[in-house]
N, C-alpha and C positions, 0 to 999 in steps of 0.2 A: 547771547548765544555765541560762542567759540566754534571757530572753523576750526577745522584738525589741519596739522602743515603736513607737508609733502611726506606720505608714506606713512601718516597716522591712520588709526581708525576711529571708527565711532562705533563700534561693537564693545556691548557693554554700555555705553554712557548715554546720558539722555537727551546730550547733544543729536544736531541731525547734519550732514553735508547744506551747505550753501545750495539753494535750489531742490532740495527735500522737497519741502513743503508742497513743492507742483508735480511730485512723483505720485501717479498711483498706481496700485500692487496690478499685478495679470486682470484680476477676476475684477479687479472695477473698471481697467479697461472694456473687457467684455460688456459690462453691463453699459458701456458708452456707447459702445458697436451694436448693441442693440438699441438704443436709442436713435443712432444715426444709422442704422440699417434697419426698420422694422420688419422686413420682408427678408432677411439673411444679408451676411457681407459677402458681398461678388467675391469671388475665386481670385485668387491673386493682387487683391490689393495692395500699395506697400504701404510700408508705416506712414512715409509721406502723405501720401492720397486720403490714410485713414484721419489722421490727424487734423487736415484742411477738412473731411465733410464731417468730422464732427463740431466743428468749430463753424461751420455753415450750418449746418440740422438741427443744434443744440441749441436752443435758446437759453440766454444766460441774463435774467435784469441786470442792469446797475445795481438796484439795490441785495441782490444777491451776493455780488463783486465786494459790495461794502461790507456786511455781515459778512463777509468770511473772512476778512482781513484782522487779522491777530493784532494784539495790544504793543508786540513787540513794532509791529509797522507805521502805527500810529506815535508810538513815544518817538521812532528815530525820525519822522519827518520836522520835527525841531530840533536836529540835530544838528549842529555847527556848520555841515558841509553844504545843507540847505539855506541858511541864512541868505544867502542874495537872490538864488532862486524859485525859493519858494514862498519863506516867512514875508522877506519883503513886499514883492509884489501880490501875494493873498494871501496866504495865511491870516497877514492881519485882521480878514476879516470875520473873522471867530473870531477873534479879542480885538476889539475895537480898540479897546481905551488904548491911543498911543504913545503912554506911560509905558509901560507892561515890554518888558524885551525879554525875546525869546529863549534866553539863557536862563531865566525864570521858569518859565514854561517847560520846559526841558528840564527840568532841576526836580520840578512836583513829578511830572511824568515817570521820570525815571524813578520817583520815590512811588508812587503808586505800582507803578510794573516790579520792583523788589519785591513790595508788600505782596502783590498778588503769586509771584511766583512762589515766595514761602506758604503760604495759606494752599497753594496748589501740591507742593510737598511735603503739607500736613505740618510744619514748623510751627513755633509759636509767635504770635504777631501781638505781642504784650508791650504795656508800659510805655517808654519812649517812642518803640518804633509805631506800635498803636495810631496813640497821639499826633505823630510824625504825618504819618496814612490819612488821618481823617482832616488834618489840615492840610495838606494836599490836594487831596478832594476838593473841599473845601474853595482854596483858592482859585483852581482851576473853574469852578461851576462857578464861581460869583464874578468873574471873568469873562465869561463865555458869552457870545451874542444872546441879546435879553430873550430873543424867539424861543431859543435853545434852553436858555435858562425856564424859561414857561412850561417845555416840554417837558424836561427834569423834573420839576414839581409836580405838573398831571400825574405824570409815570409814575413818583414817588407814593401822590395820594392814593391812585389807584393802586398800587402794589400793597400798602396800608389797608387799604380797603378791604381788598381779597382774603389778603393776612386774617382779619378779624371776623369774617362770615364765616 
């Protein structure tokens, strides 16, 4: 994703401003305010005030937190600026084997987050780059702590399963 520089826009393109992503329109606001106000929002509240009790009222899982976070979040945490603090000291521990460096990691990532965004603008994902994708994949799951790797296959069988009833 490309930040626009000073005095660009992103009207028109599919690009979003840095910090988008945490923007919501008026009327989802509202429906927050209703959540954290079920009884109406007091009269003069500021945006401050509102902000803090719906971040109080609102109950948010962890796992909620995870499922929303985008492919793009997940590829740049193995991203070169991370290496001392994150791949090193945990990261590792999703790829055990300490073979395996994170510039590799990083390498599939970014080829699978390609693949996906063409396929999300209806591109073709033929041939090479196909190929490319699915050993990607590939790499990254046989990789993966063996837990994780189990989970993958359940999820697999059963989504197979489903498929065929």
């Amino acid at each position: 994703m490309e930040k626009a520089g000073k005095g660009q826009s992103h009207v028109g393109t599919r690009q979003r401003p840095k910090g988008c992503l945490l923007k919501i329109e008026p009327s989802g606001k509202g429906a927050l305010d209703a959540l954290a106000y079920p009884y109406g929002r007091p009269a003069n509240t500021t945006h401050a005030k509102r902000a803090k009790d719906r971040r109080k009222r609102i109950p948010v899982s962890t796992g909620k937190v995870v499922a929303e976070l985008t492919l793009y979040f997940w590829k740049r945490l193995y991203g070169p600026e991370y290496e001392q603090t994150l791949w090193r000291p945990t990261l590792k521990r999703t790829f055990p084997d300490k073979r395996i460096k994170r510039a590799d990691i990083a390498s599939n990532l970014e080829n699978i987050y390609q693949a996906r965004n063409r396929l999300a603008h209806h591109e073709p994902v033929l041939h090479k780059r196909f190929n490319d994708t699915i050993s990607s994949l590939r790499y990254i799951i046989e990789r993966l702590e063996t837990k994780t790797r189990i989970r993958i296959r359940l999820f697999q069988n059963y989504s197979l399963m489903t498929y065929l009833m």
